[in-house]
Structures are given as C-alpha cells and as structure tokens.
Backbone as CSV, one residue per row, in Angstrom:
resi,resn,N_x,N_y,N_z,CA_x,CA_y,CA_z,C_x,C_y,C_z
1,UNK,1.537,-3.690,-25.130,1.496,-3.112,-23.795,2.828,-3.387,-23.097
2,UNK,3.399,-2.399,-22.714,4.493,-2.510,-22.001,4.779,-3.166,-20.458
3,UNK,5.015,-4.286,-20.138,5.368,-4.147,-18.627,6.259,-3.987,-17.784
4,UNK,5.945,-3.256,-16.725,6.542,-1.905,-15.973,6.999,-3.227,-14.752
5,UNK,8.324,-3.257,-14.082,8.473,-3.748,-13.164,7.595,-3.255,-12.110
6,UNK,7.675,-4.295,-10.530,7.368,-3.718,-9.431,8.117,-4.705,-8.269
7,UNK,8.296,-4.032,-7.126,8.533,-4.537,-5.892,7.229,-4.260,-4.979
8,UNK,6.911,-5.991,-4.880,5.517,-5.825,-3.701,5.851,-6.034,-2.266
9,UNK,5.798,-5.634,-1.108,5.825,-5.980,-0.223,4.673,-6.157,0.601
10,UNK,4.287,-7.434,1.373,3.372,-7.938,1.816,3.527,-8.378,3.214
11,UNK,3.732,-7.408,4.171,3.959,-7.613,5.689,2.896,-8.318,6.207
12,UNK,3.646,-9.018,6.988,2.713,-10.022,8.161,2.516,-9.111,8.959
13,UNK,1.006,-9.297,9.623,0.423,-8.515,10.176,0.088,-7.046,10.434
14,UNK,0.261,-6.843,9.035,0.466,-5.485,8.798,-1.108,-5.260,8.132
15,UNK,-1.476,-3.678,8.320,-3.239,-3.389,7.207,-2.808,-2.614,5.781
16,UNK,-1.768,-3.492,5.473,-1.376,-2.604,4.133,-0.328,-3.414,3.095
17,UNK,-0.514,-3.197,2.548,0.709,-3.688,0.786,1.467,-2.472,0.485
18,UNK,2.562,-2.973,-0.293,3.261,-1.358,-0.702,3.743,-1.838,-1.874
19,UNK,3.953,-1.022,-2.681,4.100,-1.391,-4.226,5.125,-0.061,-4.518
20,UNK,6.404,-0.463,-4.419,7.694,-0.018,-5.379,8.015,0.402,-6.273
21,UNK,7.952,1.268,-7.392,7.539,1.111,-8.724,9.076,2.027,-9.251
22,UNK,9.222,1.678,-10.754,10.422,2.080,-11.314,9.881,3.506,-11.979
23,UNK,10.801,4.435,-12.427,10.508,4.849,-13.700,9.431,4.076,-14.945
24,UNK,8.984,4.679,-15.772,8.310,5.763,-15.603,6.889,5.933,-15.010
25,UNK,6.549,5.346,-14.354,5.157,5.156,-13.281,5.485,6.271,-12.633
26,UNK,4.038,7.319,-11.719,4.738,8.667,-12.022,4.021,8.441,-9.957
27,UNK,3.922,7.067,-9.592,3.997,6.474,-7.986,5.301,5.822,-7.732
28,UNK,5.914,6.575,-6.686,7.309,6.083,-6.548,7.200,4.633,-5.224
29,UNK,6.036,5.247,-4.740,5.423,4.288,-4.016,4.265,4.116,-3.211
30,UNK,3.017,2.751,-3.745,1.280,3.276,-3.908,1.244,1.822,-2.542
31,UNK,0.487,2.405,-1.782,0.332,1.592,-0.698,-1.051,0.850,-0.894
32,UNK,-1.502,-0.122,-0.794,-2.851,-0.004,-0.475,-3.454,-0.856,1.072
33,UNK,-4.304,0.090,1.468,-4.749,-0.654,3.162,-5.391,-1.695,2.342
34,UNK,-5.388,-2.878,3.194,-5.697,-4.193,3.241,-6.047,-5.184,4.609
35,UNK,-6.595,-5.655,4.660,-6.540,-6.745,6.367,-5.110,-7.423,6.141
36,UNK,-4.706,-7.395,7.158,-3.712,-8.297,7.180,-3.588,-9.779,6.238
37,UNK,-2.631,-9.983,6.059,-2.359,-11.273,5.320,-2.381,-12.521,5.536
38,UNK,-2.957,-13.652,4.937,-2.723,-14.858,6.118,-2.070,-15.487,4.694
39,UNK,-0.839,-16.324,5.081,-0.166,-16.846,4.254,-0.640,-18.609,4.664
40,UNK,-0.264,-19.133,3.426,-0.857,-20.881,3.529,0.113,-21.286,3.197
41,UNK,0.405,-22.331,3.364,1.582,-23.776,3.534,2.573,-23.506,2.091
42,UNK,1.575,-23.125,0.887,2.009,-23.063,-0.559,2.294,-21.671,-0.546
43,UNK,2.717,-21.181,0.007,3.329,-19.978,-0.463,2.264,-18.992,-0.908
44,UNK,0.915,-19.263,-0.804,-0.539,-18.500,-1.494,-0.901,-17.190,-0.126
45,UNK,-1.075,-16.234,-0.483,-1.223,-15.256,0.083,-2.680,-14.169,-0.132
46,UNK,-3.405,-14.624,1.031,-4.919,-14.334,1.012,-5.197,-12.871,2.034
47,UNK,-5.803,-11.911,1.246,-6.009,-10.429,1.899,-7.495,-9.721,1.121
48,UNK,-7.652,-8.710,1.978,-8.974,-8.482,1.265,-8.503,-6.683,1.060
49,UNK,-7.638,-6.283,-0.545,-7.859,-5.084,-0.677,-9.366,-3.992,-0.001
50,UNK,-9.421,-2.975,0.765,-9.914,-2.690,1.239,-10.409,-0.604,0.685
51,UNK,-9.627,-0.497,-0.347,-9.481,0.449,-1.149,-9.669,1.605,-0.458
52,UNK,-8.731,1.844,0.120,-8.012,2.985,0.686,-6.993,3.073,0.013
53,UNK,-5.936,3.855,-0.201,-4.788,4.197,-0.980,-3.827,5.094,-0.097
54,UNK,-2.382,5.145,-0.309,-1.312,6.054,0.290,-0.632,6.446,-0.908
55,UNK,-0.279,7.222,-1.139,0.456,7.084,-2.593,1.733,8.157,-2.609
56,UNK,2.992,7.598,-2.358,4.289,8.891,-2.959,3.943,9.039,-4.327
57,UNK,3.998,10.503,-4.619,4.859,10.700,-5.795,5.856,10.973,-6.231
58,UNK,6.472,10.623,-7.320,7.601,10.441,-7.641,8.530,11.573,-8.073
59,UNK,8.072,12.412,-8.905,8.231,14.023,-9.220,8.146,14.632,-8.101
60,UNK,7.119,14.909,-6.831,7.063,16.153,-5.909,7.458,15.290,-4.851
61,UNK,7.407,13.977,-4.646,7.711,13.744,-3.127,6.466,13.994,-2.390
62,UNK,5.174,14.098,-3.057,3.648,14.456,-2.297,2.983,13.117,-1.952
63,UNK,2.489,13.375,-0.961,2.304,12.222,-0.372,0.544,12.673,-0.003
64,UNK,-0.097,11.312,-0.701,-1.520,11.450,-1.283,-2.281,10.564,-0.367
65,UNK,-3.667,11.182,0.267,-4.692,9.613,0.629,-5.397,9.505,-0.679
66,UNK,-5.695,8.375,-0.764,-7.061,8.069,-2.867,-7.884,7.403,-2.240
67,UNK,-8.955,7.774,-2.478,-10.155,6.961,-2.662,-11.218,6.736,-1.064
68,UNK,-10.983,7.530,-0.406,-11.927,7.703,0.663,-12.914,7.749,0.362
69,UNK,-13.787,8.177,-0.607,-15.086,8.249,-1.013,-15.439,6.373,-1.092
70,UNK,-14.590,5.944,-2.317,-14.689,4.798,-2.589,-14.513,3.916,-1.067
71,UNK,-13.557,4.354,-0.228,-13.846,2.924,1.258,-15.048,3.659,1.741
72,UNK,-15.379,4.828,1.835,-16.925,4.732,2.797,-18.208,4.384,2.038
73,UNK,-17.991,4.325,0.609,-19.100,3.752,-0.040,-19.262,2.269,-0.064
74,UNK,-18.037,1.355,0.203,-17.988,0.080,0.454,-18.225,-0.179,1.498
75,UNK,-17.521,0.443,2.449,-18.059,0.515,3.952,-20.033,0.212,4.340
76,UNK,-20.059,1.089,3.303,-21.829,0.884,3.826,-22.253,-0.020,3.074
77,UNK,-21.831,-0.145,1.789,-22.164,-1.434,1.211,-22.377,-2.919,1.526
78,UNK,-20.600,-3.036,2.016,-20.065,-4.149,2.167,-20.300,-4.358,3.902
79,UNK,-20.772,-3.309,4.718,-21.021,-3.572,5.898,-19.856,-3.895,6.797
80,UNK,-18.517,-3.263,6.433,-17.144,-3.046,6.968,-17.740,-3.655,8.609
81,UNK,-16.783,-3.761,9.474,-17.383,-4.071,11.080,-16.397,-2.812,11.527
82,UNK,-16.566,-2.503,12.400,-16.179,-0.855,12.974,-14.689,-1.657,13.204
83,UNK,-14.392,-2.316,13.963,-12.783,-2.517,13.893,-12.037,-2.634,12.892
84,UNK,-12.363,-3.207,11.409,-11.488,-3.379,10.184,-11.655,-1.576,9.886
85,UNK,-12.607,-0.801,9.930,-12.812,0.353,9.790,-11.365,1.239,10.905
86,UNK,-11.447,1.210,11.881,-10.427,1.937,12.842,-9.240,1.569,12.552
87,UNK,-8.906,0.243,11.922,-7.402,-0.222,11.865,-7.117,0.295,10.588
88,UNK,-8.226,0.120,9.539,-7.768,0.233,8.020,-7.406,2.217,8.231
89,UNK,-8.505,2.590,8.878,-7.609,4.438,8.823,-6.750,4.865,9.867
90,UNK,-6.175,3.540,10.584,-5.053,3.847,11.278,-3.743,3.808,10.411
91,UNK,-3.953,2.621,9.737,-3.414,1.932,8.800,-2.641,3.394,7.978
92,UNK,-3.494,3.924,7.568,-3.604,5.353,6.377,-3.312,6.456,7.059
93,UNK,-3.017,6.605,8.236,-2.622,8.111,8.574,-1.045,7.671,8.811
94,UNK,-0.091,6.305,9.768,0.837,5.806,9.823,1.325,5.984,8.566
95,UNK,0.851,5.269,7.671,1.388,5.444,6.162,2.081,6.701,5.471
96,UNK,0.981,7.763,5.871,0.852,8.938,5.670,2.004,9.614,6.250
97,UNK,2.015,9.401,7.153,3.169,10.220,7.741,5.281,9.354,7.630
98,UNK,4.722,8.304,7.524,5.704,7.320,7.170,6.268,7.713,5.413
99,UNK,5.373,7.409,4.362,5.711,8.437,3.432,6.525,9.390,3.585
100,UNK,5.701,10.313,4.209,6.603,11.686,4.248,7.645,11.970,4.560
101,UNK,7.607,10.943,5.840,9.437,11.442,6.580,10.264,10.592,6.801
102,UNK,10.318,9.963,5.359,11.415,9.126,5.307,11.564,7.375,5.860
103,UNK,10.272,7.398,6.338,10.586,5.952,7.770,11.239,4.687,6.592
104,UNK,11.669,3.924,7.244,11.882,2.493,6.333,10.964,1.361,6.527
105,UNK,10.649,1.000,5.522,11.018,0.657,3.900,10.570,1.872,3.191
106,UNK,10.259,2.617,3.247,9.510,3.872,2.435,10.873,4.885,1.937
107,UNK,12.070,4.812,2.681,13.044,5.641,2.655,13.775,5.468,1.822
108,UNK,13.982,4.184,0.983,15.159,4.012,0.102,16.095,2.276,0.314
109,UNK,15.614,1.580,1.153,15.693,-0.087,1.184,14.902,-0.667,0.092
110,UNK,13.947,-0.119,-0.348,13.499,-0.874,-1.271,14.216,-1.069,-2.946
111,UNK,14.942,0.358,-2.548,15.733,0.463,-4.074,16.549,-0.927,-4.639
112,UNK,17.489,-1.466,-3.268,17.789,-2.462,-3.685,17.122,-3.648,-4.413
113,UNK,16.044,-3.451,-4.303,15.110,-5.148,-4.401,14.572,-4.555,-5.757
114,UNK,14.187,-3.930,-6.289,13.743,-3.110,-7.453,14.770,-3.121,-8.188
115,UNK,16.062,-2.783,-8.358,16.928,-2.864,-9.116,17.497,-3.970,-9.116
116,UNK,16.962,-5.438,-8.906,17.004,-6.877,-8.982,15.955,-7.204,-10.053
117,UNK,14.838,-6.046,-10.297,14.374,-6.922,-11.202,13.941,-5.831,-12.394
118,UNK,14.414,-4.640,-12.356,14.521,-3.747,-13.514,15.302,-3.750,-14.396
C-alpha cells in the first residue's frame, strides 16, 4: 500500500479540519466539519469528526458538500444539540464558498507546507 503525503490543518476554534493532499489523490483539498479543537499540555488534540464533508477537486476545481445524509442520520441518532447542528452547517456553507473563491489557506499557502513533506 502506498502512502500518499498530507498537510493537516487543525484551527483553533474553528468547526472544521482541512486536509491538503498531493498528487495523485484526485481531493486537492477535503475539509471535514468537526467541533472545535481543544488541544492538551502534550501536544494531543481532541475533536469530534462530525461527518459533514467540503471537498475541492483537483481536476475541475468543483467544489463538493459529502455526506449530508450521513450528518442527519447521526444527528438523530447521536442526538446532535441544535447549536453543534447550526455551527457545523455554518461551518459547510463558509467552506463552501471559501473553496471556491480562492480565500486563504484554501488558495495556494498551503502549497508551501505540502511540498515540505512530498
């Protein structure tokens, strides 16, 4: 099995992760909503994927939501509380449009940090 570099970024106080990816992964860059992060003394970094998705692609430049079915089926499952619900699809439309038009880190800052470890 081959492994594929990545650049993760894990913003403080942010409802999302973003994941960098090289050639040939065919996501130039796959977001996923998350609760914010709480970081501990050791460097350990605790979040609760929340499976929503943002996803560039890498070929068209299309910019994808994944898995809405999957957060409202957890949602009722897991008994989401209406505020992690409003932030996590605030979270996903920002993204969404951030994707698309260029905003930074989404624009091309990340290239540097990716080609540190490709």
């Amino acid at each position: 099995m081959e492994k594929i570099p990545f650049v993760l970024l894990v913003p403080h106080h942010a409802w999302w992760t973003a994941m960098f990816n090289p050639p040939p992964r065919t996501s130039e860059v796959y977001c996923d909503i998350a609760t914010p992060a709480r970081w501990e003394s050791d460097d350990t970094v605790h979040l609760i994927d929340l499976d929503l998705d943002v996803v560039r692609r890498r070929a068209t430049g299309l910019v994808e939501l994944l898995d809405e079915d999957e957060f409202a089926e957890h949602r009722a499952r897991f008994g989401y509380p209406d505020d992690v619900v409003v932030e996590a699809e605030a979270a996903a439309r920002r993204l969404f449009g951030a994707l698309g038009d260029g905003t930074e880190p989404f624009a091309g800052a990340y290239r540097k940090w990716l080609a540190l470890v490709v």
